[in-house]
C-alpha positions in Angstrom: 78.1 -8.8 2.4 78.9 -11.8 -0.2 77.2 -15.0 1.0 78.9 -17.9 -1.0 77.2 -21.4 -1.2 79.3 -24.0 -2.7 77.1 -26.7 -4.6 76.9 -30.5 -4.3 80.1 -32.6 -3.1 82.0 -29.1 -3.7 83.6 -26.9 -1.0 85.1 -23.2 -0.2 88.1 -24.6 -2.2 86.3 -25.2 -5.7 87.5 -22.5 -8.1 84.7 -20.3 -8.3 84.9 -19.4 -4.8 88.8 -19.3 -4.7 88.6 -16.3 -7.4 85.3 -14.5 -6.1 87.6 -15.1 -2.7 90.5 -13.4 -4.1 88.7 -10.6 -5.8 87.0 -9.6 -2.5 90.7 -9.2 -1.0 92.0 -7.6 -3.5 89.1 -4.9 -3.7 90.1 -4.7 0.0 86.8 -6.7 1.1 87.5 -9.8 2.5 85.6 -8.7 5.6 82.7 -8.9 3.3 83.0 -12.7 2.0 81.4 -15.6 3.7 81.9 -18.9 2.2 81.1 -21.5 5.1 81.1 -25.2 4.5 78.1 -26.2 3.8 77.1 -29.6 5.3 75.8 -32.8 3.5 71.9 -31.9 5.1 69.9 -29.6 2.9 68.1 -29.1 6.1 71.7 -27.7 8.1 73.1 -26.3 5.4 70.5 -23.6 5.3 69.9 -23.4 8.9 74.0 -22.4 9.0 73.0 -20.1 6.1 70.6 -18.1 8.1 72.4 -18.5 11.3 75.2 -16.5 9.5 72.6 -13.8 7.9 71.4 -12.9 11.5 74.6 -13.4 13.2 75.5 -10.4 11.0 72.9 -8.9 11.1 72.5 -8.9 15.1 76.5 -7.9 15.5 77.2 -6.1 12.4 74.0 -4.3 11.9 73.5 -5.7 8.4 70.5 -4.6 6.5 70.0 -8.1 4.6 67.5 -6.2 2.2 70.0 -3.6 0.6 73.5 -4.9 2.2 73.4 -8.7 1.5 73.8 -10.9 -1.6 73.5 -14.3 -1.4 75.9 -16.3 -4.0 75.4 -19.9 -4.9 76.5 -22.1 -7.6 74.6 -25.5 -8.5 72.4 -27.0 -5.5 74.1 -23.4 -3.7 72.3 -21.6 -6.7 69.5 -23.7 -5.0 70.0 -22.6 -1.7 71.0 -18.9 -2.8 67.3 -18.9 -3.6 65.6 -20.0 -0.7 67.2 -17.8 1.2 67.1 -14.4 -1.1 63.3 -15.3 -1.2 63.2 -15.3 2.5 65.6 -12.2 3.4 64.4 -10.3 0.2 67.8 -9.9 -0.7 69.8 -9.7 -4.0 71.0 -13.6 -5.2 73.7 -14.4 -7.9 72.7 -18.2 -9.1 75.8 -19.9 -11.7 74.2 -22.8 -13.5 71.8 -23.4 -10.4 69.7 -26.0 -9.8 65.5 -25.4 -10.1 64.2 -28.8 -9.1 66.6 -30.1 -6.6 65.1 -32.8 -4.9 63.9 -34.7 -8.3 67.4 -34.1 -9.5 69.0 -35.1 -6.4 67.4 -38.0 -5.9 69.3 -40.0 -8.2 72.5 -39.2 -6.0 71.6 -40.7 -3.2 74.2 -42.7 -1.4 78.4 -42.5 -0.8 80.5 -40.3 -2.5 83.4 -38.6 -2.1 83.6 -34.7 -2.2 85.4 -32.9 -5.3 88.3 -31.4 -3.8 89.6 -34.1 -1.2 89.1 -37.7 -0.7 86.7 -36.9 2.5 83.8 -39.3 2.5 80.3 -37.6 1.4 76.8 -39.4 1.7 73.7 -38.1 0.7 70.9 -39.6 2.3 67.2 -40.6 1.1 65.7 -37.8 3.4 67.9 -35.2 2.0 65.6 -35.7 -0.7 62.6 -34.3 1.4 64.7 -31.8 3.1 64.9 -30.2 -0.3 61.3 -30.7 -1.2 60.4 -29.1 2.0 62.4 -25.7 1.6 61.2 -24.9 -2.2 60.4 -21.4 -2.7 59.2 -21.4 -6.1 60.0 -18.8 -8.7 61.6 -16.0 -7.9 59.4 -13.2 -6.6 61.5 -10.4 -8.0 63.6 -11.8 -10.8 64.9 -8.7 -11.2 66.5 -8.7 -8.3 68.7 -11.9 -9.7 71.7 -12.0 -11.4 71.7 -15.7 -13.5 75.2 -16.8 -15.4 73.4 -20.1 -17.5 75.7 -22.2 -19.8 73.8 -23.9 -22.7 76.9 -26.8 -22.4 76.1 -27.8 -18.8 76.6 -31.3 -18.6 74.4 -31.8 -15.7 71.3 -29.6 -16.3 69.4 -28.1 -18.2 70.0 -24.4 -19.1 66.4 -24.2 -20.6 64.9 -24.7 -17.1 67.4 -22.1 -16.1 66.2 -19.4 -18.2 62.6 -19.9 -17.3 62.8 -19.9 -14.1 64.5 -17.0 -13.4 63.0 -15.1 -16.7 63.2 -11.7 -15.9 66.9 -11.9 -14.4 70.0 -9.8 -15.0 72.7 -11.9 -15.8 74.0 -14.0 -19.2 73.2 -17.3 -20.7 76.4 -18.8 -22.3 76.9 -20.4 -25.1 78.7 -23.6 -24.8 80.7 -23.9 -21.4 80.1 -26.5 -19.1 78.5 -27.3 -15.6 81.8 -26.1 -13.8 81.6 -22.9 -15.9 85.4 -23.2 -16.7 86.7 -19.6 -17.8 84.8 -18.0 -14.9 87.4 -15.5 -14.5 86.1 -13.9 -17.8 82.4 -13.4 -16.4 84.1 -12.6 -12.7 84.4 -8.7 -13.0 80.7 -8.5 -14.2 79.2 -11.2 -11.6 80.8 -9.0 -8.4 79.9 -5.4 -10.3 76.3 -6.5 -10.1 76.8 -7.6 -6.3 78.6 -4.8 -5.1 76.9 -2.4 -7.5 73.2 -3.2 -7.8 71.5 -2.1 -11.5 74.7 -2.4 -13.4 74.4 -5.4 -15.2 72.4 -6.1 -18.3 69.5 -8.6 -18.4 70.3 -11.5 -20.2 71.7 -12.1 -23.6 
């Protein structure tokens, strides 16, 4: 099973998710693709995470260790952490953030979310929420798959690759934060979800 965490202000409608959406169904797999949305509280966001996780893994028999992989791009790549460091699972991260409350702090207050004019407001003790939840580095980096672009806009691709040194995955040059072109890197994100030890470490 695909765990899919959109990041900040985004949604199950951003365009990562939409093609790792449609690749599922055409593999025949849509059964296997979860992509909730994710609420404005750091706090609730990964309480729904986990409520999914044992939700499948009480009715479906999941095995979270060798059967899930937790997906997550920007504060998701965040979240996709936490909870692959607390499930021992695999975790795809696409440009994630590393220190999310000192990088979400300067976003406090009212915004609006990406894909709609719906209202979005991040609070002061979101801040905390995320402080509270840090995991730290990864415990098995090789257990991560990381797709890094050098042109993110937003962060900084450096603290990426040391981070999750160790990884599988690719850091890009150029791109951006929204990793336009995903499509290209598509086939070999989901071959090292739904075939672990295929992908190469990174480049």
């Amino acid at each position: 099973m695909i765990l899919y965490l959109h990041g900040f202000r985004s949604s199950p409608q951003s365009c990562k998710a939409t093609l790792l959406a449609q690749a599922m169904r055409e593999r025949g797999l849509a059964d296997q693709w979860l992509c909730p949305h994710l609420p404005a509280s750091p706090k609730r966001a990964i309480e729904l995470a986990h409520q999914l996780i044992e939700q499948a893994r009480d009715t479906q028999g999941l095995d979270p260790a060798s059967e899930l992989v937790v997906m997550g791009s920007s504060l998701g790549g965040y979240y996709a952490t936490c909870l692959a460091e607390r499930w021992q699972c695999r975790a795809v991260v696409l440009n994630p953030v590393v220190h999310a409350a000192r990088d979400l702090a300067t976003q406090v207050g009212d915004h609006t979310m990406y894909h709609s004019d719906g209202p979005f407001t991040f609070l002061p003790e979101y801040v905390d929420e995320l402080a509270q939840m840090a995991v730290g580095r990864p415990s098995h980096p090789e257990r991560y798959y990381l797709l890094a672009a050098k042109g993110d806009e937003v962060l900084d691709w450096r603290e990426m690759a040391d981070w999750y040194a160790g990884s599988q995955g690719r850091i890009l040059e150029g791109g951006d934060h929204g990793l336009t072109g995903f499509e290209q890197w598509l086939p070999e994100v989901l071959d090292f979800a739904l075939s672990p030890g295929k992908a190469q470490p990174p480049q």
